[in-house]
C-alpha angles and dihedrals in degrees: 000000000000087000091058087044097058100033081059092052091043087051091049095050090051096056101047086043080058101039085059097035083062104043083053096049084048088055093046083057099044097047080049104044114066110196117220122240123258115268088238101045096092096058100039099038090096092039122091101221124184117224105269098058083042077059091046092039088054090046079058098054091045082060112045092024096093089048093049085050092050085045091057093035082057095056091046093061097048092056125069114230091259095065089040081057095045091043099053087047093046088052092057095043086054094045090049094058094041113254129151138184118348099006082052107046083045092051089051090035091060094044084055098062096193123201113230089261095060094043097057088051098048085048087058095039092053082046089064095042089047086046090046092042088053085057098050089048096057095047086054085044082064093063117022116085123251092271095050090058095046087062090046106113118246115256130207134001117047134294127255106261090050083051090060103032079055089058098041080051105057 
């Protein structure tokens, strides 16, 4: 009896000791892994959505996810490791200051210090994303309602106001 006893206690104490051993090998992935964002959640963050255009907006993301990786894995391999390092860096430092969109892109884009070759290859790299992100863009056109789409951010080509500085310029 005192066997069974005790080969009971020594069971229970294994399992718990495995139950914890895997939720912290769960936490260890998740710190490590970063997802990437969905291809739509730039353009709908600011957008209340009801649940069936979240499910269409998901379908979306199914869609155009494996081209948006293809899009970042693109850019990876044009940059050494000392610009993906400068450029990591370069994001945090302008996150920390406070800078966002373009003040921010121009602050990374000089810590990069990109030859003209890679420069030419991260220019047609941002024309495909800029192409891919059009189309995501149009398939989420065909369900949101007219004031959704009023609050989408423009893709592609400049804004008013660099049109015009362009042509006081010249």
């Amino acid at each position: 009896m005192q066997f069974l006893k005790k080969s009971l206690c020594l069971m229970l104490v294994m399992a718990v000791a495995v139950s914890v051993s895997a939720d912290e090998t769960k936490e260890k992935k998740k710190k490590g892994e970063k997802k990437a964002p969905s291809p739509t959640a730039k353009f709908v963050e600011k957008l209340e959505l009801t649940d069936a255009q979240k499910e269409q907006a998901a379908a979306i993301d199914k869609e155009f996810a494996p081209k948006m990786a293809e899009i970042a894995k693109a850019r990876q391999a044009v940059l050494t490791d000392e610009q993906k390092t400068a450029e990591k860096e370069a994001r945090k430092a302008a996150k920390d200051a406070g800078k966002t969109g373009p003040e921010a892109r121009k602050a990374v884009d000089e810590a990069l210090k990109l030859s003209d070759e890679q420069k030419t290859k991260m220019k047609e790299i941002g024309k495909q994303e800029t192409e891919v992100n059009g189309k995501i863009v149009e398939a989420l056109k065909k369900f949101l309602t007219p004031e959704q789409i009023e609050k989408l951010p423009k893709v592609g080509g400049k804004k008013d106001g660099e049109k015009k500085k362009k042509k006081d310029a010249a």
